[in-house]
DRENDO-1510 file (C-alpha; in Angstrom, 1 decimal, always signed):
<recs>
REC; n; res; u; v; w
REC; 1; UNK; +0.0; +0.0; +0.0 .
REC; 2; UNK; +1.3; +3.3; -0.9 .
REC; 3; UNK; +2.6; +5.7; +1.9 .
REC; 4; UNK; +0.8; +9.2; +2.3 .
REC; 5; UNK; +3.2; +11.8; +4.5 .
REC; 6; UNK; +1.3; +13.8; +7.5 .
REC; 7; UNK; +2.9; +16.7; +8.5 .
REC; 8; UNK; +2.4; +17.5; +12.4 .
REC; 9; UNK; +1.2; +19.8; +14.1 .
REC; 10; UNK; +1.8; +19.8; +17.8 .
REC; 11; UNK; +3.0; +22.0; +20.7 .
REC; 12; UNK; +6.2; +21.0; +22.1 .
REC; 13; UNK; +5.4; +17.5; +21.3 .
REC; 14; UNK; +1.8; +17.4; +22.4 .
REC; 15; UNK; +0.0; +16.5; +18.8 .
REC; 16; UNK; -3.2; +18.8; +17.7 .
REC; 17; UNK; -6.5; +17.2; +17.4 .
REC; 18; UNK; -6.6; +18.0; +13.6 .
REC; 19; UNK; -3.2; +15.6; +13.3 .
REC; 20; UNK; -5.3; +12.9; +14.3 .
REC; 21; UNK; -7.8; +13.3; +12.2 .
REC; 22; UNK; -5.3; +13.7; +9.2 .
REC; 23; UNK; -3.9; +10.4; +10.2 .
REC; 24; UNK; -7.5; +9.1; +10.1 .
REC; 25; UNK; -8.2; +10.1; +6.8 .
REC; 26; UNK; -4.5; +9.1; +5.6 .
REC; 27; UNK; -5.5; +5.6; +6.3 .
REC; 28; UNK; -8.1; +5.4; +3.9 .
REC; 29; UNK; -5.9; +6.1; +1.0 .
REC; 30; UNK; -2.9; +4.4; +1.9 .
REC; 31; UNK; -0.3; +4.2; +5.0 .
REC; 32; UNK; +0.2; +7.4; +7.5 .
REC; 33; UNK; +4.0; +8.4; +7.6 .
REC; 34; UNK; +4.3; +11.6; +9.9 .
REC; 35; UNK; +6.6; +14.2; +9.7 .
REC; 36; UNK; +7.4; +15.7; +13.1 .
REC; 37; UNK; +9.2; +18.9; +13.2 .
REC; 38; UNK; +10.8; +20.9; +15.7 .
REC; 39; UNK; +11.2; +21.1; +19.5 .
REC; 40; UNK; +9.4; +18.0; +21.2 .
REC; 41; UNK; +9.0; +16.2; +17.8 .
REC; 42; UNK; +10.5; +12.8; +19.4 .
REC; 43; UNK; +7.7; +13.3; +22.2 .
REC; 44; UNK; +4.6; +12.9; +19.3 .
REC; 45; UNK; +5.8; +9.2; +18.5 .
REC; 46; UNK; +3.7; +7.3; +20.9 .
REC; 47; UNK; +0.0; +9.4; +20.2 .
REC; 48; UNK; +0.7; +9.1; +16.4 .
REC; 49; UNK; +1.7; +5.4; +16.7 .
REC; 50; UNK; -1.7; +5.2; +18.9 .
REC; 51; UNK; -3.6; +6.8; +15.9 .
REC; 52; UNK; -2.1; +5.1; +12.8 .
REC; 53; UNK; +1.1; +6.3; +12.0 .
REC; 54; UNK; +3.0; +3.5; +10.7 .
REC; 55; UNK; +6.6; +5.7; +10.3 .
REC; 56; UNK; +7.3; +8.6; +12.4 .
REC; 57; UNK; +9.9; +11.3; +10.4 .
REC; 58; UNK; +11.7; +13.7; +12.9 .
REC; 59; UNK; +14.0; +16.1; +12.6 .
REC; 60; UNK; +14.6; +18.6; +15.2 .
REC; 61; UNK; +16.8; +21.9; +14.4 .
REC; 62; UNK; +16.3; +25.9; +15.8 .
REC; 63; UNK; +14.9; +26.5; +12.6 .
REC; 64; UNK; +11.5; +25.8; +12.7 .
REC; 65; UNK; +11.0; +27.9; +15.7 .
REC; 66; UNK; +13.2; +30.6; +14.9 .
REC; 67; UNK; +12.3; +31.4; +11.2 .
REC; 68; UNK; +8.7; +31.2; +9.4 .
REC; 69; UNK; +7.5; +28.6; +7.1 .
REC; 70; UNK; +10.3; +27.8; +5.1 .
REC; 71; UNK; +12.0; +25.3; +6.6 .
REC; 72; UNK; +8.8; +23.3; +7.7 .
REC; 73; UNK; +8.7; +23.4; +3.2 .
REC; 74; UNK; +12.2; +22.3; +3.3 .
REC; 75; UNK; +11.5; +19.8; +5.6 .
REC; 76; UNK; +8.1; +18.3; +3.7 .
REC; 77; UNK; +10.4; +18.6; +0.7 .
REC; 78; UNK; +12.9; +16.0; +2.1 .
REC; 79; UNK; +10.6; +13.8; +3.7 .
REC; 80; UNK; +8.4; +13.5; +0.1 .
REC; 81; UNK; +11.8; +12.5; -1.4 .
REC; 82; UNK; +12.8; +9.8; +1.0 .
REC; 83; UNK; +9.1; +8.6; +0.9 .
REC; 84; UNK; +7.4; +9.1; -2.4 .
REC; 85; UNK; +3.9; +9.1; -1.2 .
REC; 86; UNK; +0.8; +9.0; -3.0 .
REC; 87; UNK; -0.6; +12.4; -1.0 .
REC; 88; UNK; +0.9; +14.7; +1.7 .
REC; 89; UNK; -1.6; +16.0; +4.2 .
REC; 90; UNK; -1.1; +19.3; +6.1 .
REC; 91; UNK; -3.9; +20.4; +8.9 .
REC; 92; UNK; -5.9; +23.6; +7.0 .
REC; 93; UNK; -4.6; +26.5; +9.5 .
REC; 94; UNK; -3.3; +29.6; +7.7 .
REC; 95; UNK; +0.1; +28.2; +8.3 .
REC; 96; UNK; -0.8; +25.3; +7.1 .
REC; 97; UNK; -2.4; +26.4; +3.4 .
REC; 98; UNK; +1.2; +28.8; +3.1 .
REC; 99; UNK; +3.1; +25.6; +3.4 .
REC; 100; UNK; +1.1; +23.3; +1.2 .
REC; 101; UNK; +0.9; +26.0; -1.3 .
REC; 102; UNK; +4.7; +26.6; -1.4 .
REC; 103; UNK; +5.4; +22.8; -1.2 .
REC; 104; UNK; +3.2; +21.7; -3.9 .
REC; 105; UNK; +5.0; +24.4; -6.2 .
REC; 106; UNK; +7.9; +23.0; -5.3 .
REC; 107; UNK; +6.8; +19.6; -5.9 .
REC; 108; UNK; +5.0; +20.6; -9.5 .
REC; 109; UNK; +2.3; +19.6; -8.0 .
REC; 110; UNK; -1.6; +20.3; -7.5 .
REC; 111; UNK; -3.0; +22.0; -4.2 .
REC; 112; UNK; -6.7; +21.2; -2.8 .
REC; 113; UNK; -7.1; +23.3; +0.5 .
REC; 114; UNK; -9.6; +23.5; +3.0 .
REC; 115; UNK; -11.3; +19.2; +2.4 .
REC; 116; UNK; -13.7; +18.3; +4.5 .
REC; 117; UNK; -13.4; +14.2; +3.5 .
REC; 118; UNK; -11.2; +12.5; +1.6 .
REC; 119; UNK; -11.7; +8.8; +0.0 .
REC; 120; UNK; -9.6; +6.8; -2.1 .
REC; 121; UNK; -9.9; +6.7; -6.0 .
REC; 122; UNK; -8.7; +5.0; -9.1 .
REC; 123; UNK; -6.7; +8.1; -10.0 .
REC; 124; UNK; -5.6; +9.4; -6.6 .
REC; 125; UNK; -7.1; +10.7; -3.6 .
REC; 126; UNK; -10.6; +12.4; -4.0 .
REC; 127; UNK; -11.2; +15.2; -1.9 .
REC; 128; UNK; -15.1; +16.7; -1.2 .
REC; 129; UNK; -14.8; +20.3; -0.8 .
REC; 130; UNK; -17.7; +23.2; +0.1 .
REC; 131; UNK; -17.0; +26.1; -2.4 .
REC; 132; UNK; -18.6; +29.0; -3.4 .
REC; 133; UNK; -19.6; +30.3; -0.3 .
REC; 134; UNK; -20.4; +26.7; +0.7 .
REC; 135; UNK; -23.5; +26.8; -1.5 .
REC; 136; UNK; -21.6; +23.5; -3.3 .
REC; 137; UNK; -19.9; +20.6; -2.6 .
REC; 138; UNK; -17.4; +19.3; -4.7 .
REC; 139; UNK; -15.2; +16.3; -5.3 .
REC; 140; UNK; -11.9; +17.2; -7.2 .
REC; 141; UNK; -8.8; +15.3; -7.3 .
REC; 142; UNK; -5.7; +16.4; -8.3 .
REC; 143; UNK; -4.5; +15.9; -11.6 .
REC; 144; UNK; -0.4; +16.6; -12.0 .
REC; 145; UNK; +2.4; +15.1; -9.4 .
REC; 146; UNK; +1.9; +14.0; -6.1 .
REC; 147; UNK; -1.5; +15.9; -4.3 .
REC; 148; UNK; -1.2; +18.3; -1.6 .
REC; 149; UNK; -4.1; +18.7; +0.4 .
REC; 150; UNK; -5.7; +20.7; +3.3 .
REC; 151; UNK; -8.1; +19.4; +5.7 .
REC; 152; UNK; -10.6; +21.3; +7.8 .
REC; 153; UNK; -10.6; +20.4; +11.5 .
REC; 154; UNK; -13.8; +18.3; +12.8 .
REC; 155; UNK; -13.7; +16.6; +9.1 .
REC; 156; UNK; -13.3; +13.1; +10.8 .
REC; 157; UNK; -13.2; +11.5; +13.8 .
REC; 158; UNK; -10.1; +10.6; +15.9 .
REC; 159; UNK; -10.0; +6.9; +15.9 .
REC; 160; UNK; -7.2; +4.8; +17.5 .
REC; 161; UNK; -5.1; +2.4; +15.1 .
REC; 162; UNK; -2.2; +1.4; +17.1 .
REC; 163; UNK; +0.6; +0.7; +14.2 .
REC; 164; UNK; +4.6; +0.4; +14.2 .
REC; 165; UNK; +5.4; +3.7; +14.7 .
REC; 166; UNK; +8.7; +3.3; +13.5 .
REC; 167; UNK; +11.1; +6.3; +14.1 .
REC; 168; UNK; +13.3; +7.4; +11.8 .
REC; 169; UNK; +15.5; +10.2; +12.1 .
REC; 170; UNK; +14.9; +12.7; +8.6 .
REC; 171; UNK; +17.9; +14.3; +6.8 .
REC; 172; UNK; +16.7; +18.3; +6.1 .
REC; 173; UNK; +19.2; +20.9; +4.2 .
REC; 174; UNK; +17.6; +24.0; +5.1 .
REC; 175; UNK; +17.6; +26.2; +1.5 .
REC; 176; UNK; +19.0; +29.5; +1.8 .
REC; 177; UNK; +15.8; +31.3; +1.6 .
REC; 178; UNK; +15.0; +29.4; +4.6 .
REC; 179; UNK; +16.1; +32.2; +7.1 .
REC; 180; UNK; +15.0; +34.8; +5.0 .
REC; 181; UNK; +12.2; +36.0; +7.7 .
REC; 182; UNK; +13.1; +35.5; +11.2 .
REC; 183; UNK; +10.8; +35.5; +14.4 .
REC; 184; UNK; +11.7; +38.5; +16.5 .
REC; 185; UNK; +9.2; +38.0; +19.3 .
REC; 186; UNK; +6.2; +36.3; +21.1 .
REC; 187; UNK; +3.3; +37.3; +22.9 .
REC; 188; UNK; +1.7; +34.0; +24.8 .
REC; 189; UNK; -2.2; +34.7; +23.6 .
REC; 190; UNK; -4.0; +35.2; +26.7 .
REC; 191; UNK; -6.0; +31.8; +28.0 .
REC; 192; UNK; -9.5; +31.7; +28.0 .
REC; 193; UNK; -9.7; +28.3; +29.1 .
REC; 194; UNK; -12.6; +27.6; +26.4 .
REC; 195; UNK; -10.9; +25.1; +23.1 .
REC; 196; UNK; -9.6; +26.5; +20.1 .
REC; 197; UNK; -12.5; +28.2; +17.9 .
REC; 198; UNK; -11.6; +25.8; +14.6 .
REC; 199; UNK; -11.1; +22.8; +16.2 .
REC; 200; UNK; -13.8; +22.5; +19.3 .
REC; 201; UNK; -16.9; +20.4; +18.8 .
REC; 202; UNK; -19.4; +22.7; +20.1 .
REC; 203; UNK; -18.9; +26.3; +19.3 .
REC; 204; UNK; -21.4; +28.7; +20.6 .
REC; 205; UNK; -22.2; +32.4; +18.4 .
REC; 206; UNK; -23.5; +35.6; +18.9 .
REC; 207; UNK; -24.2; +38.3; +16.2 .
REC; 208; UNK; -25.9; +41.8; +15.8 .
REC; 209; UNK; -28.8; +40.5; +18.3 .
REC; 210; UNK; -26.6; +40.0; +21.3 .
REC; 211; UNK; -27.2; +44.0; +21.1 .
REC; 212; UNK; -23.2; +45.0; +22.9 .
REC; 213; UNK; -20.3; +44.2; +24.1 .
REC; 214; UNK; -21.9; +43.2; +27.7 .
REC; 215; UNK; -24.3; +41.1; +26.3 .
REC; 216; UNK; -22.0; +38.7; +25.2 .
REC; 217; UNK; -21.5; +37.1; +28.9 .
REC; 218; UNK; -25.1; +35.4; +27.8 .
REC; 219; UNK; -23.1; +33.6; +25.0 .
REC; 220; UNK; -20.1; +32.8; +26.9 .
REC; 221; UNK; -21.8; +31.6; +30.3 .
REC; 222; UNK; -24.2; +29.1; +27.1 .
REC; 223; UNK; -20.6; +28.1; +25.8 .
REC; 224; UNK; -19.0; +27.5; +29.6 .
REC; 225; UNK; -21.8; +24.8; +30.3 .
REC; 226; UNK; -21.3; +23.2; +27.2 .
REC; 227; UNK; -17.2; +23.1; +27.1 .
REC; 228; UNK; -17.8; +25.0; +23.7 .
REC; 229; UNK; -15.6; +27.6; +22.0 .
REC; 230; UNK; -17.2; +31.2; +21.3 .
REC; 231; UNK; -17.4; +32.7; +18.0 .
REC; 232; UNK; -19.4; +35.9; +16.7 .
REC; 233; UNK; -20.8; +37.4; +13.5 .
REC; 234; UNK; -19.1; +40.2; +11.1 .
REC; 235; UNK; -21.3; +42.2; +12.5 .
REC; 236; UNK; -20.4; +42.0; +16.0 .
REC; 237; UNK; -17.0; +42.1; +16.0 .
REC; 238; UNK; -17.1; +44.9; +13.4 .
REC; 239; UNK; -19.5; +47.0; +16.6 .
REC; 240; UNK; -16.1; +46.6; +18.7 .
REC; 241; UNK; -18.2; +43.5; +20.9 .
REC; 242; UNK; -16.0; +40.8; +20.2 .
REC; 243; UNK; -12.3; +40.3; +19.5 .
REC; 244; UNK; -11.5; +39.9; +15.6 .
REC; 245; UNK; -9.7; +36.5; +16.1 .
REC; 246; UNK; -13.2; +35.1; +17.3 .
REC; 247; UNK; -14.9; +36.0; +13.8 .
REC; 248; UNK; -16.6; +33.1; +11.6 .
REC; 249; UNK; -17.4; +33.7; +8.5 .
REC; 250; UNK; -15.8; +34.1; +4.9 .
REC; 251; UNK; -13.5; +37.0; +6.4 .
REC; 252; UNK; -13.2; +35.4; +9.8 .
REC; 253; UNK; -12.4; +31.4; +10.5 .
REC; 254; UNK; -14.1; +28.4; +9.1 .
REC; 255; UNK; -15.2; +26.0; +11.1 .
REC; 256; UNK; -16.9; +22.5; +11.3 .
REC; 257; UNK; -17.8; +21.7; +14.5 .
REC; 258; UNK; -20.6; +19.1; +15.5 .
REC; 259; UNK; -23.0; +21.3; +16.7 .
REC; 260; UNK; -23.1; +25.1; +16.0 .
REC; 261; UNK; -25.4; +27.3; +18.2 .
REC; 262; UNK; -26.0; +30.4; +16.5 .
REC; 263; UNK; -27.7; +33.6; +18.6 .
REC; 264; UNK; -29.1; +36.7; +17.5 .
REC; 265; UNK; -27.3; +35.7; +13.9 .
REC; 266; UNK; -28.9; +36.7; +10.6 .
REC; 267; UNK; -27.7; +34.0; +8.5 .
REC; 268; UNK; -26.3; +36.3; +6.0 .
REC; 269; UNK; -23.7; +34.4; +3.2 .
REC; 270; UNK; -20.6; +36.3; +4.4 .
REC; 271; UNK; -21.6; +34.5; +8.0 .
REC; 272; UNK; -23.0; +31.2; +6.3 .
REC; 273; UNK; -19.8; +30.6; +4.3 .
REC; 274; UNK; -17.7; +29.9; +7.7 .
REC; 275; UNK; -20.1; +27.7; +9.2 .
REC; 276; UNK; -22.1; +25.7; +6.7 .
REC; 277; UNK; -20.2; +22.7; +6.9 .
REC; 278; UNK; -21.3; +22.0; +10.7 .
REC; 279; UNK; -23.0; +18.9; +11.5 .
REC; 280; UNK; -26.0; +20.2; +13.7 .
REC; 281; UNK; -26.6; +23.7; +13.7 .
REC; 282; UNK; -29.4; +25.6; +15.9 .
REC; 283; UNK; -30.5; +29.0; +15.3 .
REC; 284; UNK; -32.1; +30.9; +17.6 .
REC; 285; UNK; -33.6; +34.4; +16.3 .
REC; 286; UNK; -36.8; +36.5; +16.7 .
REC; 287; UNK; -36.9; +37.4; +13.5 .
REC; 288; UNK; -38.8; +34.4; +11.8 .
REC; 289; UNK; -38.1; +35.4; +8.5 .
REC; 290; UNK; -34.2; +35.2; +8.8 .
REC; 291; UNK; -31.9; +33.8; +6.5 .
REC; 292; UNK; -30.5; +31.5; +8.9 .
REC; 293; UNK; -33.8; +29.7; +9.2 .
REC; 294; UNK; -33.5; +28.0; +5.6 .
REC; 295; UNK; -30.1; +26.0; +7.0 .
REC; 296; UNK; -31.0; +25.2; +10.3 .
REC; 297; UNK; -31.4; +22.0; +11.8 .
REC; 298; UNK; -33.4; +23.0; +15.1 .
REC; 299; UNK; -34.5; +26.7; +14.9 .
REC; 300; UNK; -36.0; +28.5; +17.8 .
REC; 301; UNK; -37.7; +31.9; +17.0 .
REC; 302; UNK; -37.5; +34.1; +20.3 .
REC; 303; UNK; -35.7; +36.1; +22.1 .
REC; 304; UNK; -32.4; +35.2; +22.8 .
REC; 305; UNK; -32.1; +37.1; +26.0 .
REC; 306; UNK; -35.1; +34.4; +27.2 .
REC; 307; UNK; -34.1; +31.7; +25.3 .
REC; 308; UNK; -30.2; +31.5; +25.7 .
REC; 309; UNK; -30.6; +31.8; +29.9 .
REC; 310; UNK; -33.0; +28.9; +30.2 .
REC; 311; UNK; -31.0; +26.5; +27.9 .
REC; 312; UNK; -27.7; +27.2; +29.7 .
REC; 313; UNK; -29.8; +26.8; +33.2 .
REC; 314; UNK; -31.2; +23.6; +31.7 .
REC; 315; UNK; -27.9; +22.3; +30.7 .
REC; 316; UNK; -26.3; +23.1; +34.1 .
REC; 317; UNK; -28.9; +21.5; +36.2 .
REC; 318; UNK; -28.7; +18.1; +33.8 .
REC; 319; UNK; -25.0; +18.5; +34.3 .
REC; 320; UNK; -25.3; +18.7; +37.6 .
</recs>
């Protein structure tokens, strides 16, 4: 069976949710082989040996921490030579796309970014995608050298496949354009102790309705009893309510979660286009005519300063 490369992403070795998913999907179209980069890249080899990975590539240097995507490229570049896989895999962050993009022109290859699925075919690895303002979905495969591809977070499940897990240790030459842009600083982002807005399972949003910046305690306090993330509407966060960085929509961050509660949201396209591809999604709005309505799952026409209370006091007390 042909080998498909996953490139890593993890935190001084402590491997992002969307890697296991990659290594899920990897498995359907071939063998996983992961790259691990960087600081801590030894310490992924037992979670992505646990998940599928039936080669781990590391390769550790200052590099990767010190400088911006390059070297991760010269890295994928090495490890696609030593392995010449059917597909290489790369979780779709906005680091991420960068380094598929500039690896597959490397490579001579097509790019497919931002999958949500991925299946095997008789040409190559298919790929479903939601396009045009995720009015479509499409299947597309690519046609020319070895397929790069981005996938969403919450496109598949994390399933354990315990395999070898073989380490080997990869050879990189860093190219010289490699330390062309060096990191000066860092700035820890503050906690909020709520997940990561593109990967949780549950995010929880608020839009024009939530009516300010105060408001939007209502929406957090909903998102605390579920262990969900908090996202908000153009709208909002253009108003000054809500930090930029928690925007979804076609400006702001896609994401896919399992079930997307939507509060005091329109449902206009800009807003739709980042949040379409969610598996349940619940509106609630007392406007009975809005947009959002036509793509719900559960809809609940009211006000959301009655409605959002009671559900987050019903989910507490079931909780408790």
């Amino acid at each position: 069976m042909a080998e498909v490369l996953v490139y890593v992403d993890h935190v001084d070795g402590a491997v992002r949710k969307p890697t296991l998913e990659l290594l899920t999907l990897a498995r359907r179209i071939g063998e996983p082989v992961a790259v691990a980069l960087g600081a801590g890249a030894g310490d992924t080899v037992a979670a992505l040996a646990e998940h599928g990975a039936v080669k781990v590539l590391t390769h550790e240097a200052a590099e990767y921490a010190d400088y911006l995507v390059v070297p991760k490229v010269d890295a994928l570049q090495a490890a696609h030579e030593a392995v010449s896989p059917a597909a290489v895999l790369v979780p779709s962050s906005a680091e991420g796309k960068e380094i598929a993009a500039r690896l597959a022109l490397r490579l001579g290859s097509g790019v497919i970014t931002d999958a949500v699925d991925l299946e095997a075919g008789d040409e190559g690895p298919v790929a479903t995608q939601s396009v045009f303002a995720a009015s479509y979905t499409t299947k597309s495969r690519v046609s020319k050298g070895t397929p790069v591809i981005t996938v969403k977070p919450n496109s598949a499940a994390v399933e354990a496949a315990p395999a070898a897990g073989d380490v080997e240790a990869l050879s990189v030459t860093f190219s010289a354009a490699a330390t062309g842009t060096k990191v000066t600083g860092r700035t820890p982002r503050e906690s909020t102790g709520r997940p990561e807005l593109t990967e949780a399972a549950i995010v929880v949003s608020g839009g024009r309705g939530v009516n300010g910046a105060e408001n939007f305690a209502i929406i957090e306090a909903l998102a605390d009893s579920l262990g969900a993330a908090v996202g908000a509407s153009r709208a909002a966060v253009d108003a000054g309510w809500y930090p930029h960085t928690n925007q979804v929509g076609q400006t702001g961050k896609s994401v896919s979660p399992q079930l997307y509660i939507a509060s005091g949201i329109s449902g206009a396209i800009q807003h739709r286009a980042g949040m379409q591809t969610s598996k349940t999604i619940v509106a609630v709005n007392k406007d009975a005519e809005a947009p959002i309505f036509d793509l719900v799952d559960y809809g609940v026409v009211g006000d959301l300063f009655d409605v959002v209370p009671q559900l987050t006091e019903e989910i507490k007390s079931r909780k408790g």
